[in-house]
C-alpha positions in Angstrom: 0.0 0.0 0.0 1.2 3.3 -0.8 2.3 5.9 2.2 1.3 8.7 3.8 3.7 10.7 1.6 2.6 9.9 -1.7 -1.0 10.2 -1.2 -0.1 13.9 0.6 1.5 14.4 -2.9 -1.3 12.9 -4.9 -3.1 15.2 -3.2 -1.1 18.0 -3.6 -1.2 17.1 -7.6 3.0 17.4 -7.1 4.6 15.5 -9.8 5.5 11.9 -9.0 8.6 9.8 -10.4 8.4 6.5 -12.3 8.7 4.6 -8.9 5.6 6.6 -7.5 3.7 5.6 -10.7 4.8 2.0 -10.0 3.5 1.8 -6.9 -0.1 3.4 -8.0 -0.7 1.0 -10.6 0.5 -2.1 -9.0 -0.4 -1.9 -5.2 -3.3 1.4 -4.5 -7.0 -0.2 -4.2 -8.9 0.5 -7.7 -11.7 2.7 -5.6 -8.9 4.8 -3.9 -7.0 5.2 -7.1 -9.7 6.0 -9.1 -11.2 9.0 -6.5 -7.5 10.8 -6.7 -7.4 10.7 -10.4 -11.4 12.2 -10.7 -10.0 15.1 -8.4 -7.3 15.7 -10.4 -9.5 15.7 -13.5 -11.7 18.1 -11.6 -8.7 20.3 -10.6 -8.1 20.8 -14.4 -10.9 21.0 -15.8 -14.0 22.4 -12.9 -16.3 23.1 -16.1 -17.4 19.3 -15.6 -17.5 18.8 -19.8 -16.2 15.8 -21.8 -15.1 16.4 -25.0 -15.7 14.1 -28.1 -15.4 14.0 -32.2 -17.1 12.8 -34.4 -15.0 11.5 -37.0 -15.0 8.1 -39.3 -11.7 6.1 -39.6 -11.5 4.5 -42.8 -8.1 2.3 -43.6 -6.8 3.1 -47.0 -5.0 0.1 -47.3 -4.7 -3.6 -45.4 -1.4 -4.6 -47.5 1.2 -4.2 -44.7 4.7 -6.0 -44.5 5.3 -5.0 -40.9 3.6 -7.8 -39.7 3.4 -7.1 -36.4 2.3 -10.3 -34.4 -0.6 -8.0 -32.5 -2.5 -7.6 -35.8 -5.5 -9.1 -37.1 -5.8 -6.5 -40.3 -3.0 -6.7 -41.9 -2.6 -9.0 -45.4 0.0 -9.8 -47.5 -0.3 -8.2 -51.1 -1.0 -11.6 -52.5 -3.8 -12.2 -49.8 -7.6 -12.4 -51.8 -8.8 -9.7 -49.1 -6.3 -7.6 -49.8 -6.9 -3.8 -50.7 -5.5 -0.5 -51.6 -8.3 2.1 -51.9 -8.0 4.8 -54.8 -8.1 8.5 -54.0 -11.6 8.4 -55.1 -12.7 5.4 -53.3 -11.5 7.0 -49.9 -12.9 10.2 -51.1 -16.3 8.8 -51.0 -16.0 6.8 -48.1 -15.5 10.0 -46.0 -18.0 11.9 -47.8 -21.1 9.6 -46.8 -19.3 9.9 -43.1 -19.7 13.1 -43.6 -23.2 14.0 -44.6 -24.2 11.2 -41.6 -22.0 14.1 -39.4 -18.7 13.4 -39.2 -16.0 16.2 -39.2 -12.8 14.6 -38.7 -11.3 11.3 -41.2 -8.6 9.4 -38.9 -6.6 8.3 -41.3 -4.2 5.5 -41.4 -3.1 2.4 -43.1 -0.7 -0.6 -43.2 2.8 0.3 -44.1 2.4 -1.0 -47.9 6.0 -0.3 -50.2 3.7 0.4 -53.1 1.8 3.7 -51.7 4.3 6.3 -51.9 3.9 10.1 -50.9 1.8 10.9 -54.0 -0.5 8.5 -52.9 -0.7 10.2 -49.8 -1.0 13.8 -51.2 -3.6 12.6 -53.6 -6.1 11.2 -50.8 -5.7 14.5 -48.9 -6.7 16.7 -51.8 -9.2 13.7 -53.0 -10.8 14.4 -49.4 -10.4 18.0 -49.5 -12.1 18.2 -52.8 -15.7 16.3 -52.2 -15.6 17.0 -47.9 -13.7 20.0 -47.5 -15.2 20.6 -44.0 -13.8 17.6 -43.0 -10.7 17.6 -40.5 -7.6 15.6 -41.9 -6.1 13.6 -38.8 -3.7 11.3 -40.9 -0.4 9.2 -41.1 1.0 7.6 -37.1 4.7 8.4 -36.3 5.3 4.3 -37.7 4.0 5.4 -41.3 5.7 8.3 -41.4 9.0 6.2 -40.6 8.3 3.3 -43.1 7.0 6.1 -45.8 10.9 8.3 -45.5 12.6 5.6 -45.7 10.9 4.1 -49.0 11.2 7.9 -50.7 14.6 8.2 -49.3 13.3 11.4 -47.0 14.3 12.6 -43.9 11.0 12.2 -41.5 11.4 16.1 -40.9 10.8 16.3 -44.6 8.0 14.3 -45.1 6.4 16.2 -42.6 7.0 19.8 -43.7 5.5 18.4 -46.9 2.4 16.9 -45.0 2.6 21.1 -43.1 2.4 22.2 -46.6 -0.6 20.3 -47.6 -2.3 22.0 -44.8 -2.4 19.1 -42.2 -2.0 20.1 -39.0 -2.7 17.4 -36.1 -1.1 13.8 -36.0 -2.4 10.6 -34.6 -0.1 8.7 -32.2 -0.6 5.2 -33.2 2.7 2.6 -33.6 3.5 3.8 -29.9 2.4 0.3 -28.8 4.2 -0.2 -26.1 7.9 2.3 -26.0 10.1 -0.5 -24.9 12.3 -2.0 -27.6 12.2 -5.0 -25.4 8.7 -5.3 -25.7 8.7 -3.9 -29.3 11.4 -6.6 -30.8 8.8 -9.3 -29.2 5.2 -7.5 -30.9 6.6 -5.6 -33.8 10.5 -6.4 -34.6 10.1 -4.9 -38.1 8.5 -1.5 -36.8 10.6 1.5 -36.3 12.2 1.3 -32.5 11.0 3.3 -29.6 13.2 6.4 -29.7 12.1 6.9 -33.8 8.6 7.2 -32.6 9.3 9.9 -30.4 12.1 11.5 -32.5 9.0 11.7 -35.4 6.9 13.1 -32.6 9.4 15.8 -31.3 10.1 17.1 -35.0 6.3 16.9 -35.8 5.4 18.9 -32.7 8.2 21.5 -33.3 7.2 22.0 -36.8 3.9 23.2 -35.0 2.3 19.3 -35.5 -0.3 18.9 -32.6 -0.6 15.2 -32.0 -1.9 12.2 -29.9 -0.2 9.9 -28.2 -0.9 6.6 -27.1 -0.5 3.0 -25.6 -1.5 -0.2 -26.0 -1.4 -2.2 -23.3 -2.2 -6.2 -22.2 0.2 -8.5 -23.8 3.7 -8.7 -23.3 5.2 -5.4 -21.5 5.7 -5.3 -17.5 4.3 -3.0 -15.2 7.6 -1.3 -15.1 7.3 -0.6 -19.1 3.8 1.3 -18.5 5.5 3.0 -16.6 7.9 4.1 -18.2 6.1 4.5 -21.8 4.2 7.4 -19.7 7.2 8.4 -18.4 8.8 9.1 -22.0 5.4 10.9 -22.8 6.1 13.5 -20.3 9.5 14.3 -20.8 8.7 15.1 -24.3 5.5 17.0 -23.3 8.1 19.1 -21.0 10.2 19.5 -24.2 7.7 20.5 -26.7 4.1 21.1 -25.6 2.2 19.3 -28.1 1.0 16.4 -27.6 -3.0 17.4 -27.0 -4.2 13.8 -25.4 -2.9 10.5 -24.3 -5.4 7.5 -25.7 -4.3 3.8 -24.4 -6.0 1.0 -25.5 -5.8 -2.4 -25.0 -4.7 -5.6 -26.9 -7.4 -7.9 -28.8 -6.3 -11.0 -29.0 -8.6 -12.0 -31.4 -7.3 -13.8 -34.6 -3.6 -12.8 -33.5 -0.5 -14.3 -33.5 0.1 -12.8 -30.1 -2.8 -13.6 -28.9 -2.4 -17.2 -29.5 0.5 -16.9 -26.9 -0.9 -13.9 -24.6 -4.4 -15.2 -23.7 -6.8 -13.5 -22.2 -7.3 -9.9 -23.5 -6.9 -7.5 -20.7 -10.0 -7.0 -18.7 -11.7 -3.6 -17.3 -10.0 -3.2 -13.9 -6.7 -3.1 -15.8 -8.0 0.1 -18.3 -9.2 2.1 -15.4 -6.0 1.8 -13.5 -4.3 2.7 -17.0 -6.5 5.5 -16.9 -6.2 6.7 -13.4 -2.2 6.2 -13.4 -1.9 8.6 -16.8 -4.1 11.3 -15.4 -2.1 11.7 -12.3 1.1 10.8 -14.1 1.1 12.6 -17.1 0.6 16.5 -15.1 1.5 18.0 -18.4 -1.6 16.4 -20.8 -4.6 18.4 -21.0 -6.7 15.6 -21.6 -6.9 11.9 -21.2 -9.4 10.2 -22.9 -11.1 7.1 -22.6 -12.6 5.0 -25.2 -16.2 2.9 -25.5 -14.8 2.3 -29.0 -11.7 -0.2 -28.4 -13.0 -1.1 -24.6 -16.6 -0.8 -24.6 -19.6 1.4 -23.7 -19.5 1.0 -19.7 -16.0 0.8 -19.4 -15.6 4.1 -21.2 -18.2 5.7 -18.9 -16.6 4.4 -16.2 -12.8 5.8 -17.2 -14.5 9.3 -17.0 -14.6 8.5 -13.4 -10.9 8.1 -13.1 -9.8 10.8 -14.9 -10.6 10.9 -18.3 -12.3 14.1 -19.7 -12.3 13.3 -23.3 -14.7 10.4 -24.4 -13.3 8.5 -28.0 
C-alpha cells in the first residue's frame, strides 16, 4: 500500500517519479485510485465537460509488411482480401461519413512499399475536394517512418511536406508499447521506440499537434507502462504538443500474439491505466477514454478516473 507521503503528494497534484507511478498501478486499491485521479480531473478542468469528435476512420490500405504479431488486419499483397483504396474510393468513403456528421477522417493504413507520398498527397486533396469541411487527422509516427525511408526522406521532410498540404494534427498510433524489449517481441520490423518519439518531437516543433498513445495487455511489465508514460512527459516538458494521451488495450482476437498472450486484458486493468496517466502525465490536457476499443460501460466508467475526453 502506498504511504502517507505519496498520497499527501497525490493530493497535492506534485509530480510523481516513475517509482511513484509504479506503486499506483500495482499496489493502490482500484476505488482509492480511481477517486485521486477524478480530483485531479476536476482540478483541471471544474467546467465538468467531456469532450468528443465525431469523426469516421476508414483504412486506405490492409497490404502491410510489418507484420506485427498484435494484428489481425494486416494482409499480405498476394492475400484475396487484400486492398488498396483509390483516391476516389477513400474520397467517398469519407463523404457519406460526412453527410451522416462526421468532421474529422482518422486516417491510417498498413505500411504497404507500393503507396508512396503521392499517394498520400492525392487522398488529402481527394478528401479535400468532395468534404472540404472535413478535419484531416492522418499518417502515425510508424508510417511516417516506413513512408521516409521508401522515398529516401528525412522524417522532418516528409512532414513539412504533410505542413504544406495544410495538415495540422497527427495521430499517435505505432507507440504500442515504447520498450524496444517489448517492441522486438510485438513488432520487430517496426521502427524502435526512440524513432517514434524522434518523429513526434520534429512533428510537434514543426507546430504538429498530435496524440499519443498505448497499448497495453500482452507482453510489456508494469515497469514498461510506466515508463512509456514516463517518455510521454519528458517530451510533453520538451515541446508542448501532444494534445491527449489514448491507451488502448490488446485484442487477441485472430492474432499471432494472442495465441500466446491469452486472455485480452479485462476492465479493472484500463481504469488503473486511466487513473495512473491522469495523475502521471501532469502536463496532458486531456486523457481520454474510449467505449470504441473497450466498450460502452467501461468508457463511462474511465470518466470516473480521470478521463475528460470520451473516444
Amino acid at each position: 500500500m502506498p504511504g502517507a507521503d505519496l498520497k499527501a503528494r497525490l493530493k497535492a497534484g506534485l509530480r510523481l517519479g516513475e517509482g511513484d507511478g509504479l506503486q499506483l498501478l500495482t499496489r493502490l486499491p482500484l476505488g482509492e485510485l480511481m477517486r485521486y485521479a477524478h480530483a485531479t480531473r476536476q482540478r483541471r478542468h471544474p467546467e465538468n465537460i467531456v469532450s468528443f469528435v465525431f469523426d469516421t476512420n476508414p483504412n486506405y490500405t490492409n497490404v502491410c509488411i510489418t507484420r506485427c504479431s498484435f494484428c489481425a488486419f494486416w494482409r499480405p499483397a498476394k492475400a484475396p482480401d487484400a486492398y488498396t483504396l483509390t483516391p476516389e474510393q477513400l474520397a467517398e468513403r469519407v463523404a457519406t461519413a460526412h453527410r451522416a456528421g462526421a468532421t474529422t477522417v482518422l486516417l491510417q493504413g498498413g505500411h504497404n512499399p507500393e503507396i508512396r507520398l503521392a499517394d498520400w498527397i492525392a487522398y488529402i486533396r481527394a478528401i479535400r475536394k468532395v468534404s472540404p469541411g472535413v478535419h484531416i487527422h492522418p499518417f502515425s509516427p510508424t508510417e511516417i517512418a516506413f513512408l521516409a525511408d521508401i522515398e529516401g526522406m528525412t522524417t522532418y521532410e516528409l512532414l513539412t511536406t504533410l505542413w504544406e498540404e495544410g495538415i495540422r494534427t497527427l495521430p499517435g498510433g505505432g507507440a504500442e508499447i515504447l520498450s524496444d524489449r517489448v517492441r522486438e517481441l510485438i513488432s520487430p520490423e517496426k521502427c524502435p521506440a526512440q524513432r517514434w518519439l524522434a518523429v513526434m518531437e520534429e512533428a510537434h516543433w514543426i507546430g504538429f499537434r498530435t496524440t499519443a498513445t498505448m497499448m497495453f495487455g500482452h507482453e510489456e511489465s508494469a515497469e514498461e507502462i510506466v515508463r512509456h508514460l514516463s517518455l510521454l512527459r519528458g517530451l510533453q516538458d520538451r515541446t508542448g504538443g501532444f494534445s491527449s494521451f489514448i491507451p488502448w488495450s490488446f485484442k487477441p482476437g485472430n492474432t499471432r500474439l494472442g495465441e500466446k498472450a491469452g486472455q485480452a486484458a479485462n476492465a479493472i486493468q484500463y481504469l488503473r491505466i486511466i487513473s495512473v496517466a491522469r495523475l502521471f502525465l501532469d502536463n496532458f490536457a486531456h486523457i481520454q477514454s474510449s467505449w470504441f476499443s473497450e466498450n460502452r460501460q467501461t468508457g463511462l466508467l474511465g470518466l470516473l478516473a480521470g478521463a475528460d475526453d470520451f473516444g
